[in-house]
GUROVEX-125701 format. One record per residue (C-alpha): residue number from 1; x, y, z; residue in one letter. Coordinates in Angstrom, 3 decimals. Layout:
N
[kolba NUM,[X,Y,Z],"a"]
...
// end
This chain:
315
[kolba 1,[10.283,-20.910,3.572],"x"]
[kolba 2,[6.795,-21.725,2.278],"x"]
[kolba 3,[5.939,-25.110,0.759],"x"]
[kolba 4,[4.607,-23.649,-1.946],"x"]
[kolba 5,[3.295,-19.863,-3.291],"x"]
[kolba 6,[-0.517,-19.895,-3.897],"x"]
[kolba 7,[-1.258,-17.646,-7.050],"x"]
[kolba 8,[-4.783,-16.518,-6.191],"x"]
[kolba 9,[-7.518,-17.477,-4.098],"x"]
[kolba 10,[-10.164,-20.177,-6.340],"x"]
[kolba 11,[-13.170,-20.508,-4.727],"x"]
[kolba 12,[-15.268,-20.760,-1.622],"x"]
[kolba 13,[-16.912,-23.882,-0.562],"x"]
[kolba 14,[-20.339,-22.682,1.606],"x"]
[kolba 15,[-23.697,-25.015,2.541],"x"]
[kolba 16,[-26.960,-23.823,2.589],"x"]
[kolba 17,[-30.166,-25.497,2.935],"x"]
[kolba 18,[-31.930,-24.782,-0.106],"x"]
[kolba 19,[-29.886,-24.328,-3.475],"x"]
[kolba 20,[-32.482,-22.120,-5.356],"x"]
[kolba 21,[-32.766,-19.493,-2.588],"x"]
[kolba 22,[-28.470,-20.051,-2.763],"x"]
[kolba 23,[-28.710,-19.301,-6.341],"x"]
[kolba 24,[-31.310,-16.619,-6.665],"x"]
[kolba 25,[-28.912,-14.707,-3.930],"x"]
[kolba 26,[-25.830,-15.041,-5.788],"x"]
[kolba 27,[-27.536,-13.732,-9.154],"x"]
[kolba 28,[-28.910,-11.126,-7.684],"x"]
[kolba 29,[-24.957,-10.301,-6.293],"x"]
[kolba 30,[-24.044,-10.756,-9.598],"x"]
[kolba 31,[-22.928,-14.093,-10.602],"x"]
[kolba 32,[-23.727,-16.595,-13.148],"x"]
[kolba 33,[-24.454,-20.212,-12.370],"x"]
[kolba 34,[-21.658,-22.389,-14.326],"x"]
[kolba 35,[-23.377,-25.993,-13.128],"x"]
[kolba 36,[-26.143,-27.575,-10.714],"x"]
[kolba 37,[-26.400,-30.838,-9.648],"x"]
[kolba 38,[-28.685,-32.345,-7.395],"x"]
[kolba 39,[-27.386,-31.282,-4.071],"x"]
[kolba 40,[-24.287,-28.296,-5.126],"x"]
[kolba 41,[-24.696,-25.131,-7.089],"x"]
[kolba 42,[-21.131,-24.037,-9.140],"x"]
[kolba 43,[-21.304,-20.134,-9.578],"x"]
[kolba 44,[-18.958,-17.917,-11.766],"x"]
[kolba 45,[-17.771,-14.384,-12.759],"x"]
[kolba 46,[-17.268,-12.728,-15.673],"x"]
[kolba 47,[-13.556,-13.879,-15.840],"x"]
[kolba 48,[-13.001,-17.427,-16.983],"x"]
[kolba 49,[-12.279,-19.407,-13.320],"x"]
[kolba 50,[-15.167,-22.239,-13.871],"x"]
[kolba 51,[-16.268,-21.253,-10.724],"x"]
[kolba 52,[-15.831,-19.403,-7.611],"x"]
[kolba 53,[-18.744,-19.856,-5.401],"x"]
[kolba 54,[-19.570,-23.318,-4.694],"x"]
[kolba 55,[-22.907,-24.509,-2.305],"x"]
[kolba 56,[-23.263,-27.933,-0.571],"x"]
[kolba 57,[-26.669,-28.640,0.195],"x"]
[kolba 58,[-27.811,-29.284,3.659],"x"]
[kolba 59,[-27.729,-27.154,6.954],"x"]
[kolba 60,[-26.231,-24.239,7.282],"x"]
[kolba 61,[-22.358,-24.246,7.575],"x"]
[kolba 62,[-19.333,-22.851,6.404],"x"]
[kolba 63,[-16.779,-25.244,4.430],"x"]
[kolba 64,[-13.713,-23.887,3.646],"x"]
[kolba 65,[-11.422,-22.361,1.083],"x"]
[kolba 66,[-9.587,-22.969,-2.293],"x"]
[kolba 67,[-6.277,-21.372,-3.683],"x"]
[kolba 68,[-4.930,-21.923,-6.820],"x"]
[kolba 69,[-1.370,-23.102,-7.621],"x"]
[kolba 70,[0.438,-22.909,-10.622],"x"]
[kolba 71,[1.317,-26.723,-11.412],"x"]
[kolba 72,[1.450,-30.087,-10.705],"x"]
[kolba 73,[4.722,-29.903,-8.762],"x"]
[kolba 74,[3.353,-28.047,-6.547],"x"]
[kolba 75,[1.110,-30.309,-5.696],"x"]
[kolba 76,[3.260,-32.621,-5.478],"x"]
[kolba 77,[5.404,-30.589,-3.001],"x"]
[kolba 78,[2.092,-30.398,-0.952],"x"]
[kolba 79,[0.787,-34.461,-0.738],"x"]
[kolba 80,[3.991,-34.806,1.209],"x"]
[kolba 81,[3.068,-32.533,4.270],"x"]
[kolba 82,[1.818,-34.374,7.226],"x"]
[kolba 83,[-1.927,-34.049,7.308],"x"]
[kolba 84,[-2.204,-33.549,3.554],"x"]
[kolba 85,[-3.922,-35.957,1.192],"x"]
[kolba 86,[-2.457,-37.562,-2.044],"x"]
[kolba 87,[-3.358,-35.383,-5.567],"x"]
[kolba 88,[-6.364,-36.450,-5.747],"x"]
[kolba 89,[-9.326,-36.138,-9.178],"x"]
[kolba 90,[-11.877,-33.356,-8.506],"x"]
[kolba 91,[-14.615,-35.481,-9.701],"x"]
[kolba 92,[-17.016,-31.539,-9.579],"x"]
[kolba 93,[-17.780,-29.776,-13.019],"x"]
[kolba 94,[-14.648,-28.239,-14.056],"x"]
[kolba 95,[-12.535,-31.262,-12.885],"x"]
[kolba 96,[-8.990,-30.251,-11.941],"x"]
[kolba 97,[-7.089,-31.957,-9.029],"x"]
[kolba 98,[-6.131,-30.885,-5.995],"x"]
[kolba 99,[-4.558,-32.034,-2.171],"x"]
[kolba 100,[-7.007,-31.436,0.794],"x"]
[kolba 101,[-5.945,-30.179,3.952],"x"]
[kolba 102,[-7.900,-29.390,7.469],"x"]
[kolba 103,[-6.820,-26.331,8.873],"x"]
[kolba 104,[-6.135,-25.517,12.818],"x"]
[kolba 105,[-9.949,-24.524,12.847],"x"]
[kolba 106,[-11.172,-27.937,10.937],"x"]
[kolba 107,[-12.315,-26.305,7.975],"x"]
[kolba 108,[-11.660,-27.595,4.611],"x"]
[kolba 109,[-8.626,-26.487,2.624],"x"]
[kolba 110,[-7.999,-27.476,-1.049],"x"]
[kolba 111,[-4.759,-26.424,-3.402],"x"]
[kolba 112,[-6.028,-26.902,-6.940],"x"]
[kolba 113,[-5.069,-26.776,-10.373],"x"]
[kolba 114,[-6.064,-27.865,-14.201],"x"]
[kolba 115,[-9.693,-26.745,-13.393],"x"]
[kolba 116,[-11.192,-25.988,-17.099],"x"]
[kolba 117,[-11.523,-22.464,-17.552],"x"]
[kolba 118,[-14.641,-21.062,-19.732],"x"]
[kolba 119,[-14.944,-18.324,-21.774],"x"]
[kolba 120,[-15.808,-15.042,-20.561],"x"]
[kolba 121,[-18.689,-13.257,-20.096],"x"]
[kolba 122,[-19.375,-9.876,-21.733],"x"]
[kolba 123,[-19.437,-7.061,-19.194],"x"]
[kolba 124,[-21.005,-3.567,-19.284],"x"]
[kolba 125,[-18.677,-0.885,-20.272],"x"]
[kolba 126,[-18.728,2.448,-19.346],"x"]
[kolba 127,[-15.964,4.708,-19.514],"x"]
[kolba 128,[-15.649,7.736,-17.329],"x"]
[kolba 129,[-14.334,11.204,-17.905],"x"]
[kolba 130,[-12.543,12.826,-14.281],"x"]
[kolba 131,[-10.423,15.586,-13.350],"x"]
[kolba 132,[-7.379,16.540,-16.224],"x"]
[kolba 133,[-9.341,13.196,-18.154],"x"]
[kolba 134,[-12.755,14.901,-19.211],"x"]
[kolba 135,[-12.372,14.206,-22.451],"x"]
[kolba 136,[-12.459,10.156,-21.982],"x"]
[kolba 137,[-16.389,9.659,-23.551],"x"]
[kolba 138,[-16.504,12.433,-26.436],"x"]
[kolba 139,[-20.052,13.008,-27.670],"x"]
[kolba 140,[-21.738,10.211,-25.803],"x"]
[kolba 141,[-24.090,9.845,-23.071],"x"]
[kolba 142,[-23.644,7.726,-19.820],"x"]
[kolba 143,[-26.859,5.401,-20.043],"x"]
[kolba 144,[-26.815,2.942,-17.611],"x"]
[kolba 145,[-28.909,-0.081,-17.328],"x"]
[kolba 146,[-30.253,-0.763,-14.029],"x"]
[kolba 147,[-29.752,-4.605,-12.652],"x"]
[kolba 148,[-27.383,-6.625,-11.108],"x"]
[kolba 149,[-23.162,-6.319,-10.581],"x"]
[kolba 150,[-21.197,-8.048,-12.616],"x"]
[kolba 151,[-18.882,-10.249,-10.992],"x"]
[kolba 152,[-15.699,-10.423,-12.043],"x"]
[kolba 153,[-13.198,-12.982,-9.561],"x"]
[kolba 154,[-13.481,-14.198,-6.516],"x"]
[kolba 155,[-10.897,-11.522,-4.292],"x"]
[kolba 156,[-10.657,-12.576,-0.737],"x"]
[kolba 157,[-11.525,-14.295,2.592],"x"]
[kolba 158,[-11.358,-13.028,6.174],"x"]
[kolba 159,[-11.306,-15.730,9.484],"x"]
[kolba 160,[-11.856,-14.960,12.888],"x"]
[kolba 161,[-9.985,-16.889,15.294],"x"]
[kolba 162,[-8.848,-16.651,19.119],"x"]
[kolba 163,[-5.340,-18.481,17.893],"x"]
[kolba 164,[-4.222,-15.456,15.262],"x"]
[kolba 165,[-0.748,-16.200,15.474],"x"]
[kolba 166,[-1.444,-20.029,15.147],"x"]
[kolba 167,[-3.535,-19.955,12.274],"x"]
[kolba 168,[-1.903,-17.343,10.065],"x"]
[kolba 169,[1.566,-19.475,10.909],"x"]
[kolba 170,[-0.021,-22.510,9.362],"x"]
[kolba 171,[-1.504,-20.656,6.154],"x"]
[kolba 172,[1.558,-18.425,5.584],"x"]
[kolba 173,[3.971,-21.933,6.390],"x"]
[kolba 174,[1.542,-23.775,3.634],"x"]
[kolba 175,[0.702,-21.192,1.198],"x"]
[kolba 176,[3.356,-18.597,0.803],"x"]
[kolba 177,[1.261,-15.846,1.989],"x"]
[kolba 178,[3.294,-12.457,2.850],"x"]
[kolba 179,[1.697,-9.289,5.223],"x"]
[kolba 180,[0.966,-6.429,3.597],"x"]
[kolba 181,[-0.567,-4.930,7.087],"x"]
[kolba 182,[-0.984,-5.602,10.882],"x"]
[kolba 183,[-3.022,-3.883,12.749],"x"]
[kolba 184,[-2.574,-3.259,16.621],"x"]
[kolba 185,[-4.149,-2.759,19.997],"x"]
[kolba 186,[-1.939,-1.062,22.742],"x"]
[kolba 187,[0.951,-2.458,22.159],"x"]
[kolba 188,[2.569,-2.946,18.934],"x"]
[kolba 189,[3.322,-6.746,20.163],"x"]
[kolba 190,[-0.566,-7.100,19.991],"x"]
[kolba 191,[-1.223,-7.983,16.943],"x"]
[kolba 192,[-4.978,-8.141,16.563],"x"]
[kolba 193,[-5.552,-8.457,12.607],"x"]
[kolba 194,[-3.629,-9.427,9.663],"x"]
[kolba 195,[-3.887,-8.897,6.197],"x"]
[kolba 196,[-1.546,-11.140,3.777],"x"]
[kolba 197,[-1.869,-11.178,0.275],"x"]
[kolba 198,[0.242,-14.278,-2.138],"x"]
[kolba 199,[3.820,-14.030,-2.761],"x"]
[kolba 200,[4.307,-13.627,-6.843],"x"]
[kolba 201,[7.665,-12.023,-6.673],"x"]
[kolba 202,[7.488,-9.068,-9.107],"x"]
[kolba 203,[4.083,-9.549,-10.109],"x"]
[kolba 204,[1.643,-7.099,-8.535],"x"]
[kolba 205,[-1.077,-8.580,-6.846],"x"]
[kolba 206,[-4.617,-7.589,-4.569],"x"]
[kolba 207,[-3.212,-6.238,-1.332],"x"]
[kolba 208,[-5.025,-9.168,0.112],"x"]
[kolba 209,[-6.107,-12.692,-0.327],"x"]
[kolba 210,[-6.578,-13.709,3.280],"x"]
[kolba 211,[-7.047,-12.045,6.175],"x"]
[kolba 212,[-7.378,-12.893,9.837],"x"]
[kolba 213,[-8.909,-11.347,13.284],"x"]
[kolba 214,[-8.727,-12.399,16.850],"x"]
[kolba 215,[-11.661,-12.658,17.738],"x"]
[kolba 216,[-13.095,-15.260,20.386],"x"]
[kolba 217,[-15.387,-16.567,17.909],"x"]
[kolba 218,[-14.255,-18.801,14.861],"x"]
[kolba 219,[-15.232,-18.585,11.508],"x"]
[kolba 220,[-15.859,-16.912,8.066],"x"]
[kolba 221,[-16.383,-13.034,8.621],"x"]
[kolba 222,[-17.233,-12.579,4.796],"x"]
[kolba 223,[-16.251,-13.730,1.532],"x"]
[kolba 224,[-15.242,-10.843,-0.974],"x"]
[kolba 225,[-15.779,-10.483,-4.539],"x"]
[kolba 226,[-14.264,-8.075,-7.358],"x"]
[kolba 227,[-16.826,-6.248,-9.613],"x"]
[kolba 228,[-16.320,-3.896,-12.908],"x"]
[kolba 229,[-15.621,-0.284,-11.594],"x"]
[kolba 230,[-17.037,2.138,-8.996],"x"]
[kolba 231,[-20.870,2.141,-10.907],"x"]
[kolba 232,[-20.799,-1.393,-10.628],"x"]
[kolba 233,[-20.566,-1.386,-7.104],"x"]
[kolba 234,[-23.748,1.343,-6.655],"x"]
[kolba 235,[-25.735,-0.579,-9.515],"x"]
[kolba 236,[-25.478,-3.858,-7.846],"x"]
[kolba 237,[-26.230,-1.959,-4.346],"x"]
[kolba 238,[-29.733,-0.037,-5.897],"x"]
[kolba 239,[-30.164,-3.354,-7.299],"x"]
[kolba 240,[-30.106,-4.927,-3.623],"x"]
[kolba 241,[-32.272,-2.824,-1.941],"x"]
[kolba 242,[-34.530,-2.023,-4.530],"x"]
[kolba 243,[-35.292,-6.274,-3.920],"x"]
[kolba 244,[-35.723,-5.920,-0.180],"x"]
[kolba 245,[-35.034,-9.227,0.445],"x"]
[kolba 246,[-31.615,-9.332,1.768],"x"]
[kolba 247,[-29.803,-7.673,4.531],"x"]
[kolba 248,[-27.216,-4.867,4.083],"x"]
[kolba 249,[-24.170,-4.783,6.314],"x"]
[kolba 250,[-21.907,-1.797,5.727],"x"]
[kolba 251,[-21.075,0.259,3.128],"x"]
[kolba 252,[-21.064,1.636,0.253],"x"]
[kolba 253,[-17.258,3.108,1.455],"x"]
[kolba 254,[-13.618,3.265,0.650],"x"]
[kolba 255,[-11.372,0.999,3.038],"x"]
[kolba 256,[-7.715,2.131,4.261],"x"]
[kolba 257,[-5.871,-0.850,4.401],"x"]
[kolba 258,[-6.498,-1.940,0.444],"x"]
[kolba 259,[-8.378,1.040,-0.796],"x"]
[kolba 260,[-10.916,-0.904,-1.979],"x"]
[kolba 261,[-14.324,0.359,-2.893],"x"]
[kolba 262,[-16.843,-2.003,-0.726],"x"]
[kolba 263,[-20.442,-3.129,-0.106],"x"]
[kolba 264,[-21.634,-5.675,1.748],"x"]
[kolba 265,[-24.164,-8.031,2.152],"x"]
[kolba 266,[-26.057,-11.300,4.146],"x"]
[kolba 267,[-27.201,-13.806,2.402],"x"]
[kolba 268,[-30.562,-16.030,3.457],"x"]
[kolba 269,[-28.468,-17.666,6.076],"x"]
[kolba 270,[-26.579,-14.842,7.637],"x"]
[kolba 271,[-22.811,-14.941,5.361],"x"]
[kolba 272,[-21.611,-11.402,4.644],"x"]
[kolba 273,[-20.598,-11.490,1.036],"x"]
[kolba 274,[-18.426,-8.324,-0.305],"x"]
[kolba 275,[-18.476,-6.627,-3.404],"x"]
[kolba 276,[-15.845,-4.265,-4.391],"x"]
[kolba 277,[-13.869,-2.803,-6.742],"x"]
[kolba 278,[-10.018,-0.685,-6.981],"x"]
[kolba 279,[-7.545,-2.498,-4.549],"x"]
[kolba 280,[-4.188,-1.505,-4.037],"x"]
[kolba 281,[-1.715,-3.265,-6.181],"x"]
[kolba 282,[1.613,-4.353,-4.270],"x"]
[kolba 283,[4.514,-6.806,-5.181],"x"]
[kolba 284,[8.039,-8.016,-3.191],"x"]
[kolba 285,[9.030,-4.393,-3.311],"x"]
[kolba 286,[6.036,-3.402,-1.211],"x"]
[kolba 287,[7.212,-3.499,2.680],"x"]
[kolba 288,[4.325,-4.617,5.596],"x"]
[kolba 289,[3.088,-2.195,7.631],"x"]
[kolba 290,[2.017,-1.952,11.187],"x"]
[kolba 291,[-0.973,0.101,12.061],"x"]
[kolba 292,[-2.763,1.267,14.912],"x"]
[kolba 293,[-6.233,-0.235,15.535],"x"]
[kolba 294,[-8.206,2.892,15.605],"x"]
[kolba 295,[-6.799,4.057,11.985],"x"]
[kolba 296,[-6.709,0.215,10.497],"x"]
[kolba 297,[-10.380,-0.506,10.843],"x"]
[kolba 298,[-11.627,2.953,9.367],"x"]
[kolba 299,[-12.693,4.141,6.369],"x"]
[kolba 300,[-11.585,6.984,3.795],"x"]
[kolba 301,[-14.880,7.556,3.597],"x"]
[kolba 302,[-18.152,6.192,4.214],"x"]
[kolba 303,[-19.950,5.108,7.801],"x"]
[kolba 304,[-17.906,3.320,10.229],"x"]
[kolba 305,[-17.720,-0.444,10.697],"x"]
[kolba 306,[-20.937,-1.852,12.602],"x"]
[kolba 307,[-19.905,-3.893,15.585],"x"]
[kolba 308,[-22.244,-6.434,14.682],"x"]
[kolba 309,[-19.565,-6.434,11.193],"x"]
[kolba 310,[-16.395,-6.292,13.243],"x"]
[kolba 311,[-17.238,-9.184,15.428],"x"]
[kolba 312,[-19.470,-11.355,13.101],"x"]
[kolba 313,[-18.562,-15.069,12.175],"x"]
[kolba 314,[-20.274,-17.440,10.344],"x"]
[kolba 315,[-19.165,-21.103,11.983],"x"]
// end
């Protein structure tokens, strides 16, 4: 049994050297800043979370993660694990509270709550006519305007580790996180990546929230972000390149495990951020699955993973 059942992933905490190159990136991915101080940047979606990007300034480094839980009790339930801190004020905008832990890697984990929500953003609608659907958009035209994706939620997080079994023990122990798949190398004992999504019973959720790959560096792999719908994605990737300032990773494609529609990006200091859009949806009905590791790291379609993707870590 879990100590607790996360309902979503909150935020990311990252640190970059300069916050207005931080912040020009992240617009340009399609966020909005929700608050700046003098040395962190608070960046939102288009859903109401206050934020979900979150840059400390000074050297390059990655922080940690947040996960939402659903009340007070259950932060309660988490101050009295060994290693955990007491509930403590998040004295940030958005204020909230939350218990800190340090995960097997040293990076900063916080369970939060009570953070004030905003109101959210408009979004650009389209709506598309497909196969037996044609008849969606009657007697208008598809006019798109160019610019940035519209970011909706912050979706998911991927480590690399050389202790996989260690480290997705400790967040599945904490957090309530349940596989959704494993992927394998030679044996099927040889677990080599795992993809875990949170525990909400009946309720259908993103087939993952956290995900994990041995790997014998340690680290953030990439951060991933949900946008509006499949031209979302491609706007947001013309919009991109059409800069030339940043540096694209992999995609645009369609995963296997998750389905999801993905893109991604570096940003000034090297952090792959993902955009993508249609996940699967799974709940407690939905049994894991073990795959091998030359079908779990392709693609429906779209280019293979780089190596340089596949083994990447941002310490």
């Amino acid at each position: 049994m879990s100590v607790v059942k996360v309902a979503d992933i909150a935020y990311i905490r990252l640190q970059s050297p300069d916050l207005d190159q931080a912040e020009e990136f992240l617009v340009n991915l399609g966020m909005v800043r929700s608050a700046r101080t003098a040395d962190r940047l608070y960046m939102r979606g288009t859903d109401p979370s206050h934020h979900i990007h979150v840059t400390h300034l000074g050297p390059p480094k990655y922080l940690g993660l947040a996960f939402q839980v659903d009340s007070d009790d259950d932060l309660k339930k988490l101050a009295q694990v060994p290693g955990a801190s007491a509930i403590e004020p998040i004295e940030e905008p958005g204020g909230g509270r939350r218990v800190r832990f340090t995960d097997p890697h040293g990076y900063q984990v916080e369970a939060v709550c009570g953070i004030e929500p905003l109101a959210p953003l408009p979004i650009r609608r389209n709506v598309l006519n497909w196969g037996d659907e044609k008849f969606r958009r009657t007697g208008e035209l598809m006019r798109l305007d160019a610019g940035p994706s519209q970011i909706k939620r912050i979706a998911h997080a991927l480590h690399m580790t050389p202790r996989l079994r260690e480290v997705i023990a400790w967040y599945r122990n904490l957090f309530g996180f349940v596989c959704s798949d494993e992927i394998y190398a030679g044996s099927k004992e040889h677990v080599i990546a795992t993809f875990n999504r949170c525990d909400q019973g009946e309720r259908f959720v993103d087939h993952h929230t956290f995900v994990c790959i041995e790997s014998d560096k340690v680290g953030l792999n990439h951060v991933s972000f949900e946008v509006q719908n499949f031209d979302d994605v491609m706007l947001g990737h013309e919009h991109l390149k059409r800069i030339g300032k940043y540096e694209h990773v992999w995609g645009v494609g369609r995963h296997l495990l998750g389905s999801q529609v993905y893109d991604y990006w570096k940003d000034p200091w090297g952090r792959v951020h993902e955009r993508w859009t249609d996940s699967d949806m799974l709940n407690c009905h939905n049994p894991a699955n073990l795959v091998p590791a030359e079908r779990g790291l392709s693609s429906q379609w779209g280019a293979p993973a780089p190596q340089a993707f596949i083994t990447h870590a941002s310490p």
